[in-house]
SEGUVO-240221 format. One record per residue: x, y, z of N, C-alpha, C in turn. Coordinates in Angstrom, 1 decimal, always signed. Example, Ala and Ser with C-alpha at 12.3 -4.5 7.8 and 13.67 -1.06 7.14 Angstrom:
{{+13.2 -5.7 +7.8} {+12.3 -4.5 +7.8} {+13.2 -3.3 +7.8}} {{+12.8 -2.2 +7.1} {+13.7 -1.1 +7.1} {+12.9 +0.0 +7.9}} 
This chain:
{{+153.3 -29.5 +130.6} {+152.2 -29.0 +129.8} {+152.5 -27.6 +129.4}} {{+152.2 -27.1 +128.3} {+152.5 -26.0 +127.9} {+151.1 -25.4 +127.6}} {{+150.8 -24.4 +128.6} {+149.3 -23.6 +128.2} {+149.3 -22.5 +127.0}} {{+147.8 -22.6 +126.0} {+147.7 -21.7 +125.2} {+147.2 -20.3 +125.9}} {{+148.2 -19.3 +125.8} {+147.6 -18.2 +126.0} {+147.0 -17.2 +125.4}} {{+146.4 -16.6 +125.5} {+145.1 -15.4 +125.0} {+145.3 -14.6 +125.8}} {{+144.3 -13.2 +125.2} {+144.0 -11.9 +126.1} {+143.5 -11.3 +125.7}} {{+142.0 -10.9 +126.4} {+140.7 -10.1 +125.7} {+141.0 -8.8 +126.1}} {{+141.5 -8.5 +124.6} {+142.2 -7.0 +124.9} {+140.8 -6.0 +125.3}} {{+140.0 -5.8 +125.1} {+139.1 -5.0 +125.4} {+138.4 -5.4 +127.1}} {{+139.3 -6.3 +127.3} {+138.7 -6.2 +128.7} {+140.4 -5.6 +129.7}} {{+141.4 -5.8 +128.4} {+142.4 -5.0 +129.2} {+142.7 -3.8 +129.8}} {{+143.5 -3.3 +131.5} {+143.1 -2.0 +131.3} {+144.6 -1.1 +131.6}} {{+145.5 -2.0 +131.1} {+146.8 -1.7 +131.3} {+147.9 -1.9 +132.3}} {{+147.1 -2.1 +133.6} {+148.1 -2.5 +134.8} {+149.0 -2.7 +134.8}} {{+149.6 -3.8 +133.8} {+150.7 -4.4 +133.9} {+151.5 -5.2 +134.4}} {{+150.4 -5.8 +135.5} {+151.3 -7.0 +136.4} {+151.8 -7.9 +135.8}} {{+150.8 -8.5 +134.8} {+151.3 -9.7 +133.8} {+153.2 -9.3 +133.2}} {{+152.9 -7.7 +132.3} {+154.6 -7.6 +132.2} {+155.2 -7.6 +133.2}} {{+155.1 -7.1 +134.1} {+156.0 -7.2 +135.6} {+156.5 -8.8 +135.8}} {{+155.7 -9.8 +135.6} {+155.7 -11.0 +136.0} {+156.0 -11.6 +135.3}} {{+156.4 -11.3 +134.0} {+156.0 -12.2 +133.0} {+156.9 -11.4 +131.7}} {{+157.7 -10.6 +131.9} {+158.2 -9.9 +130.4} {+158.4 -10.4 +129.3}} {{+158.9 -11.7 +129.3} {+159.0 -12.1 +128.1} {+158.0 -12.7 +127.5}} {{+156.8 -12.8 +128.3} {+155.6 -13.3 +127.4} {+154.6 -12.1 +127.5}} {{+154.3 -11.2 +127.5} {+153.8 -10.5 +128.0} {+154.3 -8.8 +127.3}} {{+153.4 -8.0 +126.7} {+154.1 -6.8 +127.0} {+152.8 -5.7 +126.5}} {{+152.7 -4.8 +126.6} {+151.7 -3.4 +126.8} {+152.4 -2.9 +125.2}} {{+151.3 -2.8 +124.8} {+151.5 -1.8 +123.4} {+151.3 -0.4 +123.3}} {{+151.3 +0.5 +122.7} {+151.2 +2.1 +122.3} {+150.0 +2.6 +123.3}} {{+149.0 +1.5 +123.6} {+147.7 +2.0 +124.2} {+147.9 +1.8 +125.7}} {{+148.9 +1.2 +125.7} {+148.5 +0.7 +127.1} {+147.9 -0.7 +127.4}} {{+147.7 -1.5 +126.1} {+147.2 -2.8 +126.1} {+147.9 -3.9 +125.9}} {{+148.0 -5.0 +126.9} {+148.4 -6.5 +126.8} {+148.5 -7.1 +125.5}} {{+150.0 -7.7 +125.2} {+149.5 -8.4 +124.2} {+149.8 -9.9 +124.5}} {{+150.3 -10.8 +123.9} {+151.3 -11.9 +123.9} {+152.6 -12.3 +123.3}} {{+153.8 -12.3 +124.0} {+155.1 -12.4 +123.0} {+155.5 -13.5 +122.8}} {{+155.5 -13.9 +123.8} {+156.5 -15.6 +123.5} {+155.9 -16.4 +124.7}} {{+154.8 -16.7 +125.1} {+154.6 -17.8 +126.3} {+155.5 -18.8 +126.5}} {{+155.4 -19.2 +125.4} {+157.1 -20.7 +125.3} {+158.0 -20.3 +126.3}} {{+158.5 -19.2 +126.3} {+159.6 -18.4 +127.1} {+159.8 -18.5 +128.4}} {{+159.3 -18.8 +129.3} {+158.4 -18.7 +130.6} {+157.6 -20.1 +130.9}} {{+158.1 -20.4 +131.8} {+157.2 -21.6 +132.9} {+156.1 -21.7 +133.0}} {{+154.8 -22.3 +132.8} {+153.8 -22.8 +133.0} {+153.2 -21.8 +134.3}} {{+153.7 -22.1 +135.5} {+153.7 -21.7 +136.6} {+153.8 -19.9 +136.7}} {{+154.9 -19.5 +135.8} {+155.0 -18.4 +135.5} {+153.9 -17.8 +134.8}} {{+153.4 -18.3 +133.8} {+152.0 -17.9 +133.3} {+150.7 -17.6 +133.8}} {{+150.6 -18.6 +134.6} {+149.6 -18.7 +136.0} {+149.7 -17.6 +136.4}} {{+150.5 -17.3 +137.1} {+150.9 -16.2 +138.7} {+150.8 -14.9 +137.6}} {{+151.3 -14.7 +136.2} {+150.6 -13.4 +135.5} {+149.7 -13.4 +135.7}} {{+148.8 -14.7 +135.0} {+147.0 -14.5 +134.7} {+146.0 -14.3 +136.1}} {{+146.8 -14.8 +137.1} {+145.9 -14.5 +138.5} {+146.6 -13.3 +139.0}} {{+147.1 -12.3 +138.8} {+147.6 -11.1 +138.8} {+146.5 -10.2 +137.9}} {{+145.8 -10.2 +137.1} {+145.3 -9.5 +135.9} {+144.3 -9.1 +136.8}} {{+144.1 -7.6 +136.8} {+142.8 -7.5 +137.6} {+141.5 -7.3 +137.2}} {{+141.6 -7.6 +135.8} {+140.2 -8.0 +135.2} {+139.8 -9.3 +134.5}} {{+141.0 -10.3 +135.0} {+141.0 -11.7 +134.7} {+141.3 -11.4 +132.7}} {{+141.7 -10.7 +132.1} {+141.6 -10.6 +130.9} {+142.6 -11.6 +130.4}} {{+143.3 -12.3 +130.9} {+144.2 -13.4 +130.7} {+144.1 -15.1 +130.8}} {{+143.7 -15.5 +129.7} {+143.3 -16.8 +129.3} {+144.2 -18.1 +129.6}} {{+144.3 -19.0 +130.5} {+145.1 -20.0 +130.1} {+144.1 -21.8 +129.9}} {{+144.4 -21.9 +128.5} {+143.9 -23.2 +128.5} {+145.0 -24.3 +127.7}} {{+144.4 -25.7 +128.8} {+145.4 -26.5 +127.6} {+145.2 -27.0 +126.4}} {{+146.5 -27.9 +125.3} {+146.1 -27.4 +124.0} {+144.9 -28.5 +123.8}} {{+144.0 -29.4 +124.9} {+143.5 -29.6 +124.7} {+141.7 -28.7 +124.7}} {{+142.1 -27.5 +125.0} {+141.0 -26.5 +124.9} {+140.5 -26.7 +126.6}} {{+140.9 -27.6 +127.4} {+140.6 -27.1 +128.8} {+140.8 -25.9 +129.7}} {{+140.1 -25.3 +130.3} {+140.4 -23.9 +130.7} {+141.3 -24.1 +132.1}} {{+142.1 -23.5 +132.3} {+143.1 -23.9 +132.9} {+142.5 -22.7 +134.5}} {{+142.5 -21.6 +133.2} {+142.1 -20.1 +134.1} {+141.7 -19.3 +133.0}} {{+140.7 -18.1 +133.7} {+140.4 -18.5 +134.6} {+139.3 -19.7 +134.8}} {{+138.9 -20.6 +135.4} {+138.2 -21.6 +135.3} {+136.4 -21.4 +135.4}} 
């Protein structure tokens, strides 16, 4: 399954575990805010363990049938 990912940047607050965890899908801009680069890049599983890392849950994963994967 390949999850669609999101990120409500205004609830981002720069941490960065997702990049830590996740660089190639994942990276912090000028502000200090999350964006999305390439999910495809990265394992399913990998995506997960970013988005339950986020400490404001600001990281979306649903499948492409619109099911919410996380947070749930």
């Amino acid at each position: 399954m390949r999850f669609i990912v999101s990120i409500d940047q205004s609830r981002c607050i720069g941490a960065g575990n997702c990049v830590h965890i996740a660089p190639r899908a994942f990276q912090l801009d000028e502000e200090n805010v999350a964006y999305v680069v390439d999910p495809a890049s990265v394992p399913d599983e990998e995506l997960l363990e970013a988005a339950q890392s986020c400490p404001t849950d600001a990281i979306y994963l649903d499948t492409p049938e619109g099911e919410a994967i996380y947070p749930k």
